[in-house]
N, C-alpha and C positions, 0 to 999 in steps of 0.2 A: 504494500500500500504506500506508503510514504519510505522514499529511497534514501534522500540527499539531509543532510544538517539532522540526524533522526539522535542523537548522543554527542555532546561536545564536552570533552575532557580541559580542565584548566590545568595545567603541570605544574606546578608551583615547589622550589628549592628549602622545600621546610618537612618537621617530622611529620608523622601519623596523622591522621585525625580522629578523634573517638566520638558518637552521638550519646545521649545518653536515653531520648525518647528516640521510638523509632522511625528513622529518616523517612523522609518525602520519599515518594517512588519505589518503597518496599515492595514486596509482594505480601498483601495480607494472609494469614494466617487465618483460616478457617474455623468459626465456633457457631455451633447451636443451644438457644437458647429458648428459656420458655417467657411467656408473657403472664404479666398479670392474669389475665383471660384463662390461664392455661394451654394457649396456644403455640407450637413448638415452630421458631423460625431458626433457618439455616443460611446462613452469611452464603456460601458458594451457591447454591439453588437458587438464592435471588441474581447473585451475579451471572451466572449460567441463561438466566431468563430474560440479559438485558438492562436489568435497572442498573443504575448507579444507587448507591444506598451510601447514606449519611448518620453516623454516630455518635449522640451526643453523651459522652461521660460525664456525670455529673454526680455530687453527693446533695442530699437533703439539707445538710446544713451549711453546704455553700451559697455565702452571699450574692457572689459574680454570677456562679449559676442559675441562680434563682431570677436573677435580672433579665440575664439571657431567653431562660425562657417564660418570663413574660411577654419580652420583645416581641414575641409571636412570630419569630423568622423560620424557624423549621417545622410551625404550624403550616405558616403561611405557603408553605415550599409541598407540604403533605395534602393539602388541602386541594392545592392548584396543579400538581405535577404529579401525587402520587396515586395511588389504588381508587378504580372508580371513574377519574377524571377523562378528559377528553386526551391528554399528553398523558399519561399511565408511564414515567418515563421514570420516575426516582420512589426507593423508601428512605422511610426517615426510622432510626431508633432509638429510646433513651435508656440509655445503661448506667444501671445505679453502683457506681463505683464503688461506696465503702461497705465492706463485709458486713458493720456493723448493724446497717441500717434495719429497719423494720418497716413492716410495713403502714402500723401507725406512724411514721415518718413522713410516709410516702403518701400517706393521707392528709400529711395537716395536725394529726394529733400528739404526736409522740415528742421526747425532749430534746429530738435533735433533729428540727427540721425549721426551713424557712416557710412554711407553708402546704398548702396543698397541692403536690406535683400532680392528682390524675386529674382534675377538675379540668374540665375543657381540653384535653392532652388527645388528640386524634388519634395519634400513632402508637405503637407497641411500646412499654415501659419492661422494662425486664431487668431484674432486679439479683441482679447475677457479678459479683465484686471481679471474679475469675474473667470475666470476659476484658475488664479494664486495662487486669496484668499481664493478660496476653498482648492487648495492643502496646503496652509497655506506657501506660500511664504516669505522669509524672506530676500533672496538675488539673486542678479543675476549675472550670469545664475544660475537656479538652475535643474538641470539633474535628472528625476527621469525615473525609471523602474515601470510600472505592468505587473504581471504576469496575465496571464490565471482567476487563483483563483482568482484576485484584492487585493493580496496583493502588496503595495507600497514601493520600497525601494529607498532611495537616492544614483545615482551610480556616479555622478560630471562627469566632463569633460575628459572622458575616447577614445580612440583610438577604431576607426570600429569593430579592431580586442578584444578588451577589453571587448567593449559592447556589441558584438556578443556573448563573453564568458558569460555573466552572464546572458544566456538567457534559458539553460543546468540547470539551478539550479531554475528554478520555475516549480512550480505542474501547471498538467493539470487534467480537468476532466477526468474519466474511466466510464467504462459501469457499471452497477451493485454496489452494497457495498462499498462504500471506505471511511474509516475515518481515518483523522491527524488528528495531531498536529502540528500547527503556534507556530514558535519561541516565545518565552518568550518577553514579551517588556519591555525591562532592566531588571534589579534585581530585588529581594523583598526585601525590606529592614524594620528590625522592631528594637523593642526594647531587649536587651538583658535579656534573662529569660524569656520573654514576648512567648505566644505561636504565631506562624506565619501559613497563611491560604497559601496553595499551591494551586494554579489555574492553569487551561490546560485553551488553547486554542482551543477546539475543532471544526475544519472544515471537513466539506461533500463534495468528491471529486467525488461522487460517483453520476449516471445517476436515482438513486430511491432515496426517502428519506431516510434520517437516522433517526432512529428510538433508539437507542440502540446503549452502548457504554460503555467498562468496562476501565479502566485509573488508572495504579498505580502507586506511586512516590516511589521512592529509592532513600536513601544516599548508592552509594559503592552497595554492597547486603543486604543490608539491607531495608524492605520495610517499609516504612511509613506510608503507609495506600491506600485503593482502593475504589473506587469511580464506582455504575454501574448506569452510565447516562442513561434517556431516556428523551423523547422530538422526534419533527420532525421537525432534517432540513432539507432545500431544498439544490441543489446542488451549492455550495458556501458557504451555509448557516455557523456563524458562533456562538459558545455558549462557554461564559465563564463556567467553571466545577471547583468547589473545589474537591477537592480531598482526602487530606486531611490538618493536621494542628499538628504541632508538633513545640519545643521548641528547638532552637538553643544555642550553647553554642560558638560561632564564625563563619565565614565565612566559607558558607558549600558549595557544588554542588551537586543539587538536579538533578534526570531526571526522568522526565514524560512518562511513557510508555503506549501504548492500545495495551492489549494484549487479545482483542477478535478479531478471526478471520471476515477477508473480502476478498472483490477481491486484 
């Protein structure tokens, strides 16, 4: 689908870098969970089906959180975009971050709550502290996006209209052939003179497996080297790829191209 500028590495002459929550462009990790309702949803089955699904961590007795979702933005966003509507195109979830919580909390009645979180709350409340940890939770609220493909991006406490927009910028699967490239996750950072190994992110957007994949890196026009992957993945499926390995003499921009054809 998309060949050219699909992954841009920054090389930068410094050490490591460590995230502590988990980075923009992950691949989410898969969880089910139940609902108030007793209803049992599955993070990948929504993705499998097309939606982009939005997760709102929060605890009962955060302030911020509480503001948030008065705001009425992921109401707003469920109401107009999600199950039912004319765009059926996103879900929305609220996930009760702290283990400790209850569910007179979660009502409004209990000693550690800002209020009533189900009163007027369209979407699924699911009140499961494990699903937080998994997304590797750090604070609250903490707002994230997945796409279709299961990549994870942190989008915070953004307006119906905001987070409606960054729903336009995630990959879905196609029929037939299709291979990306998944952004870069941060820079590459090495030692100066030291040679540096360039990695793609290679994902199958594509309905058959991928099998076969040619990826070349460029400074500018200049090529650095090509790389003709094979392997099979499934659709989602994703493989790190060197590509090639060259020697920096400062702060470069690398870009990753597949330039074998597909759908």
């Amino acid at each position: 689908m998309k060949k050219a500028l699909l992954a841009a590495a920054s090389v930068a002459l410094l050490g490591a870098q460590a995230f502590a929550q988990m980075p923009d462009n992950s691949i989410c990790p898969d969880w089910t969970g139940t609902d108030l309702n007793g209803r049992s949803h599955n993070l990948y089955s929504y993705l499998d089906s097309g939606y982009t699904v939005f997760i709102d961590v929060s605890a009962t007795w955060c302030g911020p959180c509480w503001s948030y979702h008065n705001s009425g933005a992921l109401e707003g966003l469920y109401n107009t975009y999600g199950p039912g509507t004319a765009q059926n195109k996103v879900r929305v979830f609220f996930i009760e971050g702290d283990a400790s919580t209850t569910l007179a909390d979660l009502q409004g009645t209990g000693p550690s709550t800002q209020g009533n979180w189900i009163a007027g709350t369209p979407y699924p409340i699911i009140d499961n502290a494990s699903i937080g940890n998994l997304l590797q939770i750090t604070y609250f609220p903490t707002i994230y996006k997945v796409c279709p493909n299961r990549v994870i991006t942190l989008v915070g406490q953004k307006t119906t209209a905001q987070l409606w927009a960054t729903v336009g910028s995630c990959q879905a699967a196609v029929e037939g052939n299709d291979a990306t490239l998944l952004p870069a996750m941060g820079s590459i950072r090495g030692c100066a003179g030291s040679p540096v190994a360039l990695t793609a992110r290679l994902q199958n957007l594509g309905s058959q497996p991928l099998t076969s994949a040619t990826i070349e890196a460029k400074q500018g026009s200049t090529v650095l080297g090509s790389t003709n992957w094979t392997g099979d993945l499934p659709r989602y499926g994703v493989a790190n790829v060197n590509v090639a390995s060259f020697t920096p003499t400062g702060n470069v921009s690398v870009t990753l191209n597949i330039t074998t054809p597909d759908a």
